[in-house]
N, C-alpha and C positions, 0 to 999 in steps of 0.2 A: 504493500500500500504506500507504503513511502518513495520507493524508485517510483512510484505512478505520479503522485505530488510532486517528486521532484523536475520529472521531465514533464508535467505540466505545466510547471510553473516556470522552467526554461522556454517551453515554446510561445508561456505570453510573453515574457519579458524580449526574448527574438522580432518577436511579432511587432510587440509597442516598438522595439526600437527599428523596427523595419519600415513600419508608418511615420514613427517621429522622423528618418533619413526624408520622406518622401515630401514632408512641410521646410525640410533647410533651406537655406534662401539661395540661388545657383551664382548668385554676382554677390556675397558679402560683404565686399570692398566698398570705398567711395571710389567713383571712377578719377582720373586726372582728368585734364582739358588741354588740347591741343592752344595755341595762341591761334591762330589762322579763324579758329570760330570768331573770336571778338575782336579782330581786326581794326575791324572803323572804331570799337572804343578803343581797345589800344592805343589808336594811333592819336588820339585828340587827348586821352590820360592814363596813361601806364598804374597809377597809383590807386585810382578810384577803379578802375578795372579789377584790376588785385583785390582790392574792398570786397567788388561785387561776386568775383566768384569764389572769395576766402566766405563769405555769407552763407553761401551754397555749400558748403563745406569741402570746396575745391583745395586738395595743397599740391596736389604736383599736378607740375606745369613741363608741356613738351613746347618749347620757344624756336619757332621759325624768323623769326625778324627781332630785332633787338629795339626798333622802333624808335630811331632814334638816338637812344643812350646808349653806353657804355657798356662791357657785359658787368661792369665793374658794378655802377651803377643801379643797373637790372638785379642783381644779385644782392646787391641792400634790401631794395624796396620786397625782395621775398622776405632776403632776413626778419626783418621788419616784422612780417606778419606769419611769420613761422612754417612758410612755405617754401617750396622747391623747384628746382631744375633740372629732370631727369635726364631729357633730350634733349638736343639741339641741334634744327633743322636748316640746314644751307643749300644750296644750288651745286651742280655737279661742277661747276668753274671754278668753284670756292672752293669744294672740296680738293679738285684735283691740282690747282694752282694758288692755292694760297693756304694748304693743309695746316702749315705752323701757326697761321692765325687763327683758325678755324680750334685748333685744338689745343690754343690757349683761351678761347672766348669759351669755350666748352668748360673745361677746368677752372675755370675763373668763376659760371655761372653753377660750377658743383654738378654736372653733369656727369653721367656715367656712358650716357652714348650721343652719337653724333650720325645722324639722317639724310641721306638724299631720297628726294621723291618723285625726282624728273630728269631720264636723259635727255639734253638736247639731238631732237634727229627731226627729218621734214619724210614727210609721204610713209609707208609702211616699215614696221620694224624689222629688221632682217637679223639673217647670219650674221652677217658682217658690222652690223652694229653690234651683237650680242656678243662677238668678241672683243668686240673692243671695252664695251663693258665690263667684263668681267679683267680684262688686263688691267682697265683703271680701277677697278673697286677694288684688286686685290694689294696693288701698290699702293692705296689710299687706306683700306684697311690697316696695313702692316705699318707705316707709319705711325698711325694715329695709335696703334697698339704699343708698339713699342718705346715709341717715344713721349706718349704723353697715356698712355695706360687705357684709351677707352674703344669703346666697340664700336665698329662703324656698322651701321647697316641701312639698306635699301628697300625703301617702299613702294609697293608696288603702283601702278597707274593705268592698266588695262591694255593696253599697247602691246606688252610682252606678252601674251596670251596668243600670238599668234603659233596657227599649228605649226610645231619642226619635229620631225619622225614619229615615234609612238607618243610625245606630249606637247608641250610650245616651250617657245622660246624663256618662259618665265623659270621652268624645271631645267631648261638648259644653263643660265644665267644660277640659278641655286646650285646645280650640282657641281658647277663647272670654279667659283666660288672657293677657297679655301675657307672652310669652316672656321681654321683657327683667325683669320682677320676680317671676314664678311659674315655678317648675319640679319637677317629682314624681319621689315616692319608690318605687321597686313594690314592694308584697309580692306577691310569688309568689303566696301563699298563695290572698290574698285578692283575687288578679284568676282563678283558676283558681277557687275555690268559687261567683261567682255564674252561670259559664258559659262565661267569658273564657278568652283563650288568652295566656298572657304575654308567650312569645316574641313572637307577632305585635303583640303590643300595643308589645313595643318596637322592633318592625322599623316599623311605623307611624308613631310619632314618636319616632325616633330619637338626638331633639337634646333632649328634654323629659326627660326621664328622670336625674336625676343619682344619684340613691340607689338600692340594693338592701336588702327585707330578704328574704332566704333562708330558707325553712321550705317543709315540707312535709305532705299531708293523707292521715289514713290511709287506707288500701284499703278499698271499699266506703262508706263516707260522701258523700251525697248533700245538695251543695251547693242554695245559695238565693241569694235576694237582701236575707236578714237583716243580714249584717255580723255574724253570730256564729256562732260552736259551738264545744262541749265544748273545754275547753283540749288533753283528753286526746285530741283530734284531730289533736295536731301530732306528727309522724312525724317520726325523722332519715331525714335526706336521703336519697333513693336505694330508700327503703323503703315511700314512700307512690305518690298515683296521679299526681305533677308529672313531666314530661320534664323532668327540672332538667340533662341535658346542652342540651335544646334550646334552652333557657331562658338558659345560660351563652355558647353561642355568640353568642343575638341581641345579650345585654347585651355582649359585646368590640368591636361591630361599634357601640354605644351611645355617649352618651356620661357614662354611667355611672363615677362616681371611688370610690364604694367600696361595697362589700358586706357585709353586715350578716346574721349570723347568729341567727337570733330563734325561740326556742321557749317557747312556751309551759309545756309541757308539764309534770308535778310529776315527770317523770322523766329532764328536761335533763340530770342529772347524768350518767348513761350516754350519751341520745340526744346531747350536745352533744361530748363524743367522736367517735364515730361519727360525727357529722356531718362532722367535719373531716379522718379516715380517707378518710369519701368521696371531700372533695372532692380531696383528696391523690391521692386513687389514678386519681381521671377522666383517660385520653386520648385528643385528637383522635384 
């Protein structure tokens, strides 16, 4: 009668705690925010911007423009409010020709990685761009590694999705990559608009992956392989056509360190709430 009790009482306590797993919240974090979303306030007050999404309970910040100020500068006004600098996002010119600078404004702003998000190239992405890519990410990785200690990595833009043999150009440019100096950022956004599935993208290479930017595309808009559209395409969360549950499991299972909230939109202001309801209310 007791071994009956006791493995009864095992199988509710399994049970509850099989249910309780099923209410855990799948995004527990606060997300970060990209700077790029609040741009126009950026650009007219660095300080009250900070205000506004220190409010929201924003503290890390991925910084694509320095808006003006110094990274010197920039890195106060977080102090200040006890906020951060994860990433820092530059142009593939900067990276490739002006790397030392790049990767003291990074270390200056407390950064741990440093981001490009766009090759310059005209008309379709080729071979022959993608090699050249991956020669410069890899000598731009290995500097920034070596010499001033951070991670470089490459976010994607829809463009490299073009088909090359059993995958595209995007799998070629990852594999091709030396893991120890090049590692990538996904947007959501912009691995689902040329065709791409993201979660799989990060079940696929799983170790590559260290950034997120989180956005999503409205219902009914029909992707390409431009690397563009209407800003007014970006959807808070939850409301356009991304599995962004599915999308959050593959990144836990990642090795994904931070997540990055990034809308485009001229109507962040409401959607960048919302967005963060969302991800609050998500459970397994």
């Amino acid at each position: 009668m007791k071994k009956l009790l006791i493995v009864a009482t095992v199988l509710f306590i399994n049970t509850n705690v099989m249910f309780a797993q099923k209410g855990k919240p799948l995004f527990p974090q606060t997300p970060g925010m990209v700077s790029y979303t609040y741009r126009a306030s950026f650009a007219k007050d660095a300080a009250a911007t900070l205000d506004t999404l220190k409010s929201l309970g924003i503290k890390d910040m991925e910084f694509s423009n320095l808006f003006g100020k110094t990274a010197a500068e920039l890195r106060a006004l977080l102090d200040e409010r006890g906020m951060r600098c994860s990433s820092f996002g530059v142009s593939y010119e900067e990276a490739l020709n002006k790397t030392d600078q790049v990767g003291q404004n990074a270390k200056t702003l407390g950064a741990k990685f440093v981001r490009v998000a766009w090759v310059p190239h005209k008309g379709a992405f080729t071979l022959d761009m993608a090699n050249q890519t991956v020669a410069d990410f890899n000598k731009i990785g290995k500097k920034l590694k070596d010499e001033f200690g951070l991670t470089f990595c490459y976010h994607n833009h829809g463009y490299e999705f073009e088909k090359y043999e059993e995958g595209t150009l995007m799998d070629y440019i990852i594999t091709k990559t030396d893991p120890k100096y090049v590692s990538f950022e996904l947007d959501v956004l912009w691995a689902f608009f040329p065709g791409g599935d993201p979660a799989a993208l990060l079940e696929k290479y799983p170790t590559r992956f260290k950034l997120m930017h989180m956005k999503d595309l409205r219902k009914g808009v029909e992707g390409n392989l431009s690397g563009g559209t209407p800003v007014t395409n970006d959807v808070a969360l939850g409301t356009g056509q991304i599995n962004i549950p599915a999308v959050l499991k593959a990144a836990k299972k990642s090795a994904i360190e931070h997540y990055y909230i990034e809308d485009e939109s001229p109507s962040y202001g409401t959607q960048v709430p919302q967005t963060m309801a969302y991800l609050k209310g998500l459970k397994n």
